[in-house]
Backbone as CSV, one residue per row, in Angstrom:
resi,resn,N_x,N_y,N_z,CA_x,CA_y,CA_z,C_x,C_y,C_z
1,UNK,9.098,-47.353,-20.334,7.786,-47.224,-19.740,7.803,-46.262,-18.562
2,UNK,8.552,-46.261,-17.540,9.207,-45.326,-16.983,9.248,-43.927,-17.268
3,UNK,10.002,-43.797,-18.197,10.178,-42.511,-18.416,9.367,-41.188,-18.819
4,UNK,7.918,-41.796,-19.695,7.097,-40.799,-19.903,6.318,-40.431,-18.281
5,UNK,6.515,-41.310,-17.175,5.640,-41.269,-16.507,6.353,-40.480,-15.509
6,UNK,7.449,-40.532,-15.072,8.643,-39.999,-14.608,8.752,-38.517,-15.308
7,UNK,8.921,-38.285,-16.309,9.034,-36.985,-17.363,7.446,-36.111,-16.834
8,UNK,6.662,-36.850,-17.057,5.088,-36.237,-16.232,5.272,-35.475,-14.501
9,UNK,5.905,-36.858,-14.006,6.194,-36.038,-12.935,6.961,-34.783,-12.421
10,UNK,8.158,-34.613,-12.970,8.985,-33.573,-13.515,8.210,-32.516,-13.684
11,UNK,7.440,-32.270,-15.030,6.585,-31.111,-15.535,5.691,-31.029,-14.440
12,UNK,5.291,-32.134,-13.578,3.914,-31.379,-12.573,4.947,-30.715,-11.198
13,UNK,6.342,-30.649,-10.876,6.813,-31.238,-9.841,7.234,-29.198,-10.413
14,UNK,7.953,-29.373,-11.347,8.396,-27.584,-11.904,7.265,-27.051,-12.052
15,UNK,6.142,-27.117,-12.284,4.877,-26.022,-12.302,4.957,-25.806,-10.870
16,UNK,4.275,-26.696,-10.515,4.258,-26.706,-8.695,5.257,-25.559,-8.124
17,UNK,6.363,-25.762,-8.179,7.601,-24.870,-8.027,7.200,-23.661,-8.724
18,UNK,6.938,-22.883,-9.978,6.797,-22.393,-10.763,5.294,-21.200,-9.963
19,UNK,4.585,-21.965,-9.434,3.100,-21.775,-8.975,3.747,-21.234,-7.442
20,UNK,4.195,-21.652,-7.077,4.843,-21.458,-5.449,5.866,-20.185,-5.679
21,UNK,6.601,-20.011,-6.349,7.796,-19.008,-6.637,6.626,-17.761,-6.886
22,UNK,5.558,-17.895,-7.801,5.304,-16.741,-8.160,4.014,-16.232,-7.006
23,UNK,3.436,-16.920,-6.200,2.599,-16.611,-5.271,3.156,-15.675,-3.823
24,UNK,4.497,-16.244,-3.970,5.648,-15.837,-3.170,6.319,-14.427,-3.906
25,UNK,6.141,-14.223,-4.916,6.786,-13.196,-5.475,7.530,-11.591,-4.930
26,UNK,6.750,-10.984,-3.930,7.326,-10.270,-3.136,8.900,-11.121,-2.184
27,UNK,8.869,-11.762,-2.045,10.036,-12.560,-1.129,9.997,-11.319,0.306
28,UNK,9.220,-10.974,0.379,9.229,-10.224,1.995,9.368,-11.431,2.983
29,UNK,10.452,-11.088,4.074,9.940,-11.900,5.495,8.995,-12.464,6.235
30,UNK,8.151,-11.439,6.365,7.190,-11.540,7.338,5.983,-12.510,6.422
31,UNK,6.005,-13.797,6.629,5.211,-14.473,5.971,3.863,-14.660,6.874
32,UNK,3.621,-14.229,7.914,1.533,-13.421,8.635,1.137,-12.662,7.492
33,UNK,1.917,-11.386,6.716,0.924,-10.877,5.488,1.296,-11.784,4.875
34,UNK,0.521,-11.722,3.669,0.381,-12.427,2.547,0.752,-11.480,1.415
35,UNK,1.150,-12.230,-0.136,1.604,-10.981,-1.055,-0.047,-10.983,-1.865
36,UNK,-1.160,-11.351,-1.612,-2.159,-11.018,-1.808,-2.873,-9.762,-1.701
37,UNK,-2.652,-9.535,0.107,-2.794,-8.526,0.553,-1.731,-7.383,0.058
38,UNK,-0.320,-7.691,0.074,0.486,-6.769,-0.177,0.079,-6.192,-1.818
39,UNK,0.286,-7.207,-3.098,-0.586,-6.571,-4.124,-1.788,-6.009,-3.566
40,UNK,-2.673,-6.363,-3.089,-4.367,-5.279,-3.382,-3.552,-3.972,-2.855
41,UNK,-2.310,-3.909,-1.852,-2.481,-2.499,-1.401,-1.387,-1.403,-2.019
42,UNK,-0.724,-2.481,-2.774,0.091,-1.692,-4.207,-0.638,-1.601,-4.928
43,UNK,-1.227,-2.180,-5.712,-1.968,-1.662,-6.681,-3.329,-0.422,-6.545
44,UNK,-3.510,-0.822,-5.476,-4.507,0.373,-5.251,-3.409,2.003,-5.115
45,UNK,-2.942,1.902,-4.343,-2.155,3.357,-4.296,-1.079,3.446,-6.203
46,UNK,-1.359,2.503,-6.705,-0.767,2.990,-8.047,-2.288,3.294,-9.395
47,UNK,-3.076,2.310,-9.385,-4.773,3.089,-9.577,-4.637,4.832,-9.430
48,UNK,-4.729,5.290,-7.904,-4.678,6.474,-8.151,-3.749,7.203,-8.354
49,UNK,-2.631,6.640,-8.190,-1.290,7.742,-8.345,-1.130,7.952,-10.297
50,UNK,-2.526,7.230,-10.738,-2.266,6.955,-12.255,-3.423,7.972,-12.727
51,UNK,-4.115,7.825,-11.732,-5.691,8.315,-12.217,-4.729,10.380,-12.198
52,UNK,-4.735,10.252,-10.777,-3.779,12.135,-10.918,-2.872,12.170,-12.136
53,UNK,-2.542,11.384,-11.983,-1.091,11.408,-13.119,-1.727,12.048,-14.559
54,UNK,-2.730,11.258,-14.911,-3.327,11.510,-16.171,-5.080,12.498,-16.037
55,UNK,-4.608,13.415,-15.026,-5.793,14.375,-14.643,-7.074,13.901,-14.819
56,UNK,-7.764,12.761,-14.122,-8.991,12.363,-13.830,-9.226,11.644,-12.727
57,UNK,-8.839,12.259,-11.661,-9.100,12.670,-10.437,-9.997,13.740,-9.854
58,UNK,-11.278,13.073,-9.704,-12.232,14.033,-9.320,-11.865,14.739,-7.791
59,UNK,-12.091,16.275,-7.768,-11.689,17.020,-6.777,-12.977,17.544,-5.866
60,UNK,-12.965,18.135,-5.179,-13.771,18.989,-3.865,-15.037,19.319,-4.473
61,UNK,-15.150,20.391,-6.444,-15.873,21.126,-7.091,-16.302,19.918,-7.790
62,UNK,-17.915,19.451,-7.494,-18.808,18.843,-8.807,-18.596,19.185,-10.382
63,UNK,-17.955,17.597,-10.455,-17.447,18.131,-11.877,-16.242,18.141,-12.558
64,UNK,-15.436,18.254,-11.676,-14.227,19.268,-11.516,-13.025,17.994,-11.383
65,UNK,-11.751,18.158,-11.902,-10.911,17.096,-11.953,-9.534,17.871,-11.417
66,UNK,-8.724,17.030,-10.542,-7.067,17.532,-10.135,-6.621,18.079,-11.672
67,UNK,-5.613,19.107,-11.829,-4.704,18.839,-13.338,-3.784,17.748,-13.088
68,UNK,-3.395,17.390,-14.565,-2.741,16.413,-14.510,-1.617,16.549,-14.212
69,UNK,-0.532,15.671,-12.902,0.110,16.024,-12.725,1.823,15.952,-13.461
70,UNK,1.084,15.092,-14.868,2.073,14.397,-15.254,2.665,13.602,-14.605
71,UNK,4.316,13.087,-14.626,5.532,11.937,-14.641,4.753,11.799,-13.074
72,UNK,4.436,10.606,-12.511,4.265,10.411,-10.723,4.830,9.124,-10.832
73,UNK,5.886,8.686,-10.490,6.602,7.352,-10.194,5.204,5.998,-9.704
74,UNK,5.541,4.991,-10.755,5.072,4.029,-10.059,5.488,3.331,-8.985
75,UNK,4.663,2.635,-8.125,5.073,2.550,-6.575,5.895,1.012,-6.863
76,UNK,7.009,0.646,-5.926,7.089,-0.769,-6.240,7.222,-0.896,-4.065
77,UNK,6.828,-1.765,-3.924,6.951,-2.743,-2.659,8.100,-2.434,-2.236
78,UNK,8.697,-2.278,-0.968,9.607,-2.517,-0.690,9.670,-3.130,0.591
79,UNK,10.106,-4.233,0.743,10.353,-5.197,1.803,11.385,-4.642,3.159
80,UNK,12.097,-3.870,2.559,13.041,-3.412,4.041,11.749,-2.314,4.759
81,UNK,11.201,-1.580,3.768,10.482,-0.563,4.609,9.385,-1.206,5.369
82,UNK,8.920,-2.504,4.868,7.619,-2.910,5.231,8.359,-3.323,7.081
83,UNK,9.269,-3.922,6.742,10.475,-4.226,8.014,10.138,-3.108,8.957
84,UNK,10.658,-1.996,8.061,10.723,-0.890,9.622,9.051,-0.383,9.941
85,UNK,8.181,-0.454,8.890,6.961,-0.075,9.016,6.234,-0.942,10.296
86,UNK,6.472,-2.608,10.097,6.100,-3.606,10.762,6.618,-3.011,12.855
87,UNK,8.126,-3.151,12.587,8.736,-2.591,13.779,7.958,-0.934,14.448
88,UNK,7.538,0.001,13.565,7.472,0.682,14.214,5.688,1.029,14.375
89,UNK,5.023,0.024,13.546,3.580,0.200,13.970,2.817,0.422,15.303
90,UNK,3.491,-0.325,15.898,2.460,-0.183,17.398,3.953,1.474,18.527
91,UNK,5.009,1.145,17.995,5.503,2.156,18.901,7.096,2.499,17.813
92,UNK,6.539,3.954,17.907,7.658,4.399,16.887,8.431,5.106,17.318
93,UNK,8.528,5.479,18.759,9.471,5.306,19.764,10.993,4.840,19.630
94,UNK,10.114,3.680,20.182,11.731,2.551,20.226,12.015,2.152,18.512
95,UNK,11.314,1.866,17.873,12.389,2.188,16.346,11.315,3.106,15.730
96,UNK,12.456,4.512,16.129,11.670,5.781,15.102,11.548,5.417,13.344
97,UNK,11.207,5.751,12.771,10.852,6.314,10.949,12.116,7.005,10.443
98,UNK,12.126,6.594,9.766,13.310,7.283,9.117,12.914,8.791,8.260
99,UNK,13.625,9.356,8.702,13.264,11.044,8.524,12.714,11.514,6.598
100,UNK,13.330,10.286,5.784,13.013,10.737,4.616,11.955,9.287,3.812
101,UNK,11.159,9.209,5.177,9.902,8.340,4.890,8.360,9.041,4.615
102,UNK,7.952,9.159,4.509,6.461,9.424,4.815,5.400,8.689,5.277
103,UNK,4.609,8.724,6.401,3.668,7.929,7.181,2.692,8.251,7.454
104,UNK,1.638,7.239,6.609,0.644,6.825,6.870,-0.276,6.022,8.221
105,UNK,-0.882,6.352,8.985,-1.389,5.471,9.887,-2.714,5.690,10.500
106,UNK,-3.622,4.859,10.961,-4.684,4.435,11.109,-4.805,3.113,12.248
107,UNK,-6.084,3.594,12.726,-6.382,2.292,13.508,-6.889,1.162,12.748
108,UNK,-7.087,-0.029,13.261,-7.461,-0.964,12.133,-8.566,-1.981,13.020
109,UNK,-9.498,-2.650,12.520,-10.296,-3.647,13.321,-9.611,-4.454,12.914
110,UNK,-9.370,-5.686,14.034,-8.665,-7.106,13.907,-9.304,-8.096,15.002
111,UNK,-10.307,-7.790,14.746,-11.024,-9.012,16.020,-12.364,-9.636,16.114
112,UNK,-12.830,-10.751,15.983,-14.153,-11.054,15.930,-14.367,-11.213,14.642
113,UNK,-15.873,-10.843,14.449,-16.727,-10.675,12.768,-16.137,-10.266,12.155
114,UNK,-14.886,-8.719,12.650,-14.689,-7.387,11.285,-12.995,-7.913,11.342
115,UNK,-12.394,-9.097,11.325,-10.750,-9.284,10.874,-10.900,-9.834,9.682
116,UNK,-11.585,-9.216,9.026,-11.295,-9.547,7.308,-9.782,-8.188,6.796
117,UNK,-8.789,-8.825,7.532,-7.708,-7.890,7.649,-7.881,-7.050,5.986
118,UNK,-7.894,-7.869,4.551,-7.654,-7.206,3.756,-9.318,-6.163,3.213
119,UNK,-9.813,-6.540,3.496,-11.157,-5.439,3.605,-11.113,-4.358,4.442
120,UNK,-10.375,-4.520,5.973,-10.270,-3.536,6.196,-9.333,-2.564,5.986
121,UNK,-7.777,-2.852,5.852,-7.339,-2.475,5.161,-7.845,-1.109,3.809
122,UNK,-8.355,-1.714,2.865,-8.629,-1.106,1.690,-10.171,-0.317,2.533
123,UNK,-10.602,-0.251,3.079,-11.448,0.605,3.806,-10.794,1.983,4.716
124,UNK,-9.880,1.400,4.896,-8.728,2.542,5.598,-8.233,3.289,4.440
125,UNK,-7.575,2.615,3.314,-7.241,3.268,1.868,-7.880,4.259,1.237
126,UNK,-9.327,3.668,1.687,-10.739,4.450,0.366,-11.032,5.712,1.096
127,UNK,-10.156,5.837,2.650,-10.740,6.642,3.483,-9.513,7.745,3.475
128,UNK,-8.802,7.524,3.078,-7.804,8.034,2.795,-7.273,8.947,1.856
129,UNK,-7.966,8.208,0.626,-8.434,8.231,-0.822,-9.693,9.537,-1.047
130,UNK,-10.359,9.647,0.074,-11.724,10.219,-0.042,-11.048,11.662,0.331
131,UNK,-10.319,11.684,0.536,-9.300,13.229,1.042,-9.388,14.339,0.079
132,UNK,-9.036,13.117,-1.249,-8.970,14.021,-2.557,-10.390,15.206,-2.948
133,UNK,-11.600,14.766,-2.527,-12.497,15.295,-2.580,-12.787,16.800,-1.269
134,UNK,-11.984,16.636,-0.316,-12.355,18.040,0.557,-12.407,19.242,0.234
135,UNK,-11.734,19.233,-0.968,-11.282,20.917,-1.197,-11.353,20.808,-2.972
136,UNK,-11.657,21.750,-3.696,-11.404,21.562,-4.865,-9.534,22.178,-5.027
137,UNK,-9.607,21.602,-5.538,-8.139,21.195,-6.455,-7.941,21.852,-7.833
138,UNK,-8.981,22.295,-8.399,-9.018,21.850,-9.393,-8.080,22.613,-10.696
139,UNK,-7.744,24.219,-9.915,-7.057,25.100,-10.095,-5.816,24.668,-9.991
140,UNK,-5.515,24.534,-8.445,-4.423,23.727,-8.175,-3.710,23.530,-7.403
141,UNK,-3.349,22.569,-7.815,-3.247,20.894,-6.582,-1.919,21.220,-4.932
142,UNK,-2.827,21.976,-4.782,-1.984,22.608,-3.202,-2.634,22.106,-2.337
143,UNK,-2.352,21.271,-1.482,-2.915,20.292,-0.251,-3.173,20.751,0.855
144,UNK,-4.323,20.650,1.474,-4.671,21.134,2.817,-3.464,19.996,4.114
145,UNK,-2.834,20.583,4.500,-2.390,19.130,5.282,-2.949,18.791,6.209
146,UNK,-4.250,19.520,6.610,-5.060,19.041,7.700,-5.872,18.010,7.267
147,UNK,-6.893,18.619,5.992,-7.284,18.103,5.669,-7.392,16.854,4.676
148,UNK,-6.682,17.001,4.130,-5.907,15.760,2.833,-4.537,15.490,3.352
149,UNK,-4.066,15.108,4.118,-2.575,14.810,4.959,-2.388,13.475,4.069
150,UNK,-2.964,12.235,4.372,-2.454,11.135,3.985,-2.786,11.311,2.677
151,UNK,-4.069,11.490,2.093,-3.988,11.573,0.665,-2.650,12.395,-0.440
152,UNK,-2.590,13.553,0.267,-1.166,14.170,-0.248,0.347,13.195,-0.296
153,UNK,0.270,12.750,1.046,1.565,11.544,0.929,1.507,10.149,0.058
154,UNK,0.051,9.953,0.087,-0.126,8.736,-0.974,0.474,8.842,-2.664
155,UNK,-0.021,10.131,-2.780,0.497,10.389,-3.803,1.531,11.218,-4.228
156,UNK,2.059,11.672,-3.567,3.273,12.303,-3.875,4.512,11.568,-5.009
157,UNK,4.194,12.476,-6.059,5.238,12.206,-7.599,6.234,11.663,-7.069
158,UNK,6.877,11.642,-6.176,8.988,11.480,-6.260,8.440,10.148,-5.124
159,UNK,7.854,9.900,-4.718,7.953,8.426,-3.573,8.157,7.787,-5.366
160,UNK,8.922,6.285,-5.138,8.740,5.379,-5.577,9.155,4.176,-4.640
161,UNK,9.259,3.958,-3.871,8.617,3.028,-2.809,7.588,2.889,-1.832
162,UNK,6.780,1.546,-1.504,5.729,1.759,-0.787,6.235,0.528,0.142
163,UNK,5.539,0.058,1.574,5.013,-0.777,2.595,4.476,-0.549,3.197
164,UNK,3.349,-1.101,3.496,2.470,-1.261,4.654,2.741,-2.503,5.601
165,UNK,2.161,-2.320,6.883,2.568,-4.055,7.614,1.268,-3.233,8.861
166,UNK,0.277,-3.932,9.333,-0.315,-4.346,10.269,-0.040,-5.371,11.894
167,UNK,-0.438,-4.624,13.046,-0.205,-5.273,14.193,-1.689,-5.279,15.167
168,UNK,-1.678,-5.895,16.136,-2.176,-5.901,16.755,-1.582,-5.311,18.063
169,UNK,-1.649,-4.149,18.538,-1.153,-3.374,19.947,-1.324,-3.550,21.136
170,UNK,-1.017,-3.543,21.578,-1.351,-4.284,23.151,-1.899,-2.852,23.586
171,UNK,-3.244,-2.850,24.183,-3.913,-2.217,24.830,-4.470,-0.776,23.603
172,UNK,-3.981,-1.062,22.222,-4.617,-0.314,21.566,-5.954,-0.762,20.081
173,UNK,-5.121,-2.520,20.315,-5.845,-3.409,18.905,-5.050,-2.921,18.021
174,UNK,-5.633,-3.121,16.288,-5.146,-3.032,15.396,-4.550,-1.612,15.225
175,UNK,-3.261,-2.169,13.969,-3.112,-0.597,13.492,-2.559,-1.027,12.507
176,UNK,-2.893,0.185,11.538,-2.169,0.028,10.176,-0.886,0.765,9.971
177,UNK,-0.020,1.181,9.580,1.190,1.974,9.004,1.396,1.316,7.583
178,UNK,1.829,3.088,6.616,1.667,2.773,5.311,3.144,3.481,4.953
179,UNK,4.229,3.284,4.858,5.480,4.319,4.555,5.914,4.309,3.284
180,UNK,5.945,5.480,2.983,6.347,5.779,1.602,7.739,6.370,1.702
181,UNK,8.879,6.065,0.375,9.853,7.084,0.414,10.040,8.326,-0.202
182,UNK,10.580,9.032,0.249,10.034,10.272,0.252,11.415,10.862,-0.525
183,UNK,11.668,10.927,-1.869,12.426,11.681,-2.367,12.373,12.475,-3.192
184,UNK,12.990,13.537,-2.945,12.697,15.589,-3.435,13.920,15.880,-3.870
């Protein structure tokens, strides 16, 4: 009599576990983000690194699409960078970037009504994202770095690592940092 009821508990006791392991799935440190947030902001920078990839990426000219750039590495998370990203958000100073990173950064709202951290976030992204449109492209895909700076690093073919990590700065508020690795 026992045992079916016992055996029940088991199966609810390993889902549970099962449900917890995979919500956790990044295994990053810093458990303030969430891997919620960390997916929306991988998957968004792989969306477009897919959309260029397969030339339908609308450019600068109405109409008008990036060429395709072919092979662009999909992005995967990486937890050590999010580490140094986290460390060097508010002062990159005292722990510089590592020279074969690429960086992303932005101020961020984190206070009051507008700390819907992952909205703003992906508002910083779309703004980022909107780069692609300054200039037509469509000839080809040579980057203004003034003007499309982060958009060019977002997508750059040879990164296949990404992290982002968010702080709050003392005497500056939020900030975002987005580091990509950067290999050529």
């Amino acid at each position: 009599m026992h045992a079916p009821l016992l055996r029940k508990i088991i199966i609810l006791q390993l889902s549970l576990i099962i449900t917890i392991s995979e919500a956790t799935s990044f295994g990053c440190k810093d458990t303030l983000i969430s891997d919620e947030w960390r997916k929306a902001v991988l998957d968004y920078h792989n969306r477009i690194r897919r959309r260029v990839a397969e030339g339908k990426q609308p450019t600068g000219a109405a109409g008008k699409f990036m060429p395709a750039a072919g092979e662009i590495f999909e992005l995967n998370w990486d937890c050590d960078m999010e580490n140094n990203a986290y460390l060097s958000t508010c002062d990159q100073n005292t722990v510089p970037i590592p020279a074969n990173y690429g960086a992303n950064r932005a101020a961020l709202t984190m206070k009051g009504d507008m700390c819907n951290i992952k909205d703003n976030t992906m508002a910083v992204l779309k703004n980022w994202y909107s780069q692609a449109t300054a200039l037509d492209l469509s000839a080809d895909a040579l980057y203004n770095d003034t003007l499309q700076r982060e958009f060019g690093i977002m997508i750059f073919r040879y990164s296949s690592g990404l992290a982002c990590s968010y702080s709050h700065c003392p005497g500056s508020g939020g900030k975002l940092l987005c580091l990509y690795n950067l290999f050529v």
